[in-house]
C-alpha angles and dihedrals in degrees: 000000000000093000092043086045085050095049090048084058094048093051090043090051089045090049095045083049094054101042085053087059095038084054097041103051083053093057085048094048100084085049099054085045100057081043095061091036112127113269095202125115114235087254082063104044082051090051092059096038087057088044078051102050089038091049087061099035081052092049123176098351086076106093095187129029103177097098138020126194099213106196103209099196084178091096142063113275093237088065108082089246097163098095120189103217107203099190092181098055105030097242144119133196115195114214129182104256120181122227125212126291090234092054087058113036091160086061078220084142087256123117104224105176145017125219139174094193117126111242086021094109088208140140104255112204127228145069120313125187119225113248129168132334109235132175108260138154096290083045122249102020131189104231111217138206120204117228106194134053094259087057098023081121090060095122102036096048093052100241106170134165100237134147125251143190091237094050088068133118082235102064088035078057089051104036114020088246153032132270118250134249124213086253106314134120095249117183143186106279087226096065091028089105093064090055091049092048097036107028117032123071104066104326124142110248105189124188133190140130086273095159095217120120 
C-alpha cells in the first residue's frame, strides 16, 4: 500500500509537472507568435503577391521561380521601386532602377509612358524572362525576352538589365532623379550584383506603373 501510495505521488507530481508545462507554453505562445509574425509592410506582401501572380501568368518558361525582380514605374525615380520578390523565403529588397529617356521627356524623374516601339527609347511594360550575362557597353548585363505583346522587341531592341553611374544614390542626391536609359533596367553599380546572383538565369523580371512602392 506504501509503494502503491508512493507511485500515486509520483504520477500526481508528473501530472502536476506536465500540466505546469502545458500551462506554461500556452502562456509563451502569444509570444512566440508575435515573435514569427510577419515583419513585412503591406507594400511588400503586394509586391510578392504580384511576383506570385506574374510567375503563373509566365508558366513554364519560367527556369527558376524562386525569385522574381517586380519594376514598379508608378512611382518617382528617386523612390527604390526594383524589388527583388523572393517567394521562397517571404522577403523583398528595394533598389534604385532607371526607366527610358522616351517614357520621360520632361527628364521630372516620372515614366509617362511605355512603348515597344524600336528607337523609342522607351520603357516597354510586361513580363520578361532572365536569360544570359554578357559583356556589353555598361559592362556584365543581364539580356531580356519579352513575354508578352507591349515588350515582344525586347531582343531586338537591346533591352538589357545592366548598372550604371546615373542610376546612383548619389545623382538622385544631386539631382532629385535618376538619369534615364534608352529602355533598360539600369541600376546603381553598387546593388547590380544583387540583380546578376538573384535575378539572371531564368528568373522572371515584370514591369508596370504598379504604384506600389
Amino acid at each position: 500500500m506504501d509503494r502503491n501510495r508512493a507511485t500515486g505521488g509520483a504520477v500526481s507530481r508528473r501530472a502536476v509537472l506536465g500540466g505546469a508545462l502545458v500551462a506554461g507554453a500556452a502562456l509563451a505562445a502569444p509570444a512566440r507568435a508575435f515573435a514569427s509574425a510577419s515583419p513585412l509592410t503591406p507594400n511588400q506582401r503586394r509586391v510578392l503577391d504580384v511576383a506570385r501572380d506574374q510567375m503563373d501568368r509566365a508558366g513554364d518558361v519560367l527556369w527558376r521561380r524562386d525569385i522574381a525582380g517586380i519594376a514598379d514605374f508608378g512611382v518617382h525615380s528617386s523612390v527604390p521601386r526594383f524589388h527583388f520578390a523572393n517567394v521562397e523565403a517571404g522577403t523583398v529588397r528595394s533598389f534604385l532602377v532607371a526607366h527610358g529617356t522616351g517614357s520621360d521627356p520632361e527628364h521630372d524623374g516620372w515614366l509617362n509612358n511605355f512603348s515597344n516601339t524600336p528607337g523609342s527609347n522607351a520603357t516597354s511594360r510586361g513580363a520578361y524572362v532572365t536569360y544570359e550575362w554578357y559583356k556589353g557597353r555598361y559592362g556584365t548585363s543581364i539580356r531580356l525576352g519579352g513575354l508578352d505583346q507591349d515588350n515582344s522587341n525586347a531582343l531586338p531592341r537591346y533591352i538589357v538589365a545592366h548598372s550604371a553611374d546615373y542610376a546612383t544614390k548619389a545623382h538622385v542626391e544631386r539631382w532629385g532623379r535618376l538619369g534615364r536609359s534608352n529602355g533598360c533596367f539600369a541600376m546603381d553599380p553598387a546593388d547590380f550584383n544583387e540583380a546578376l546572383w538573384n535575378l539572371s538565369g531564368g528568373r522572371l523580371l515584370y514591369a508596370d506603373r504598379l504604384g506600389i512602392s
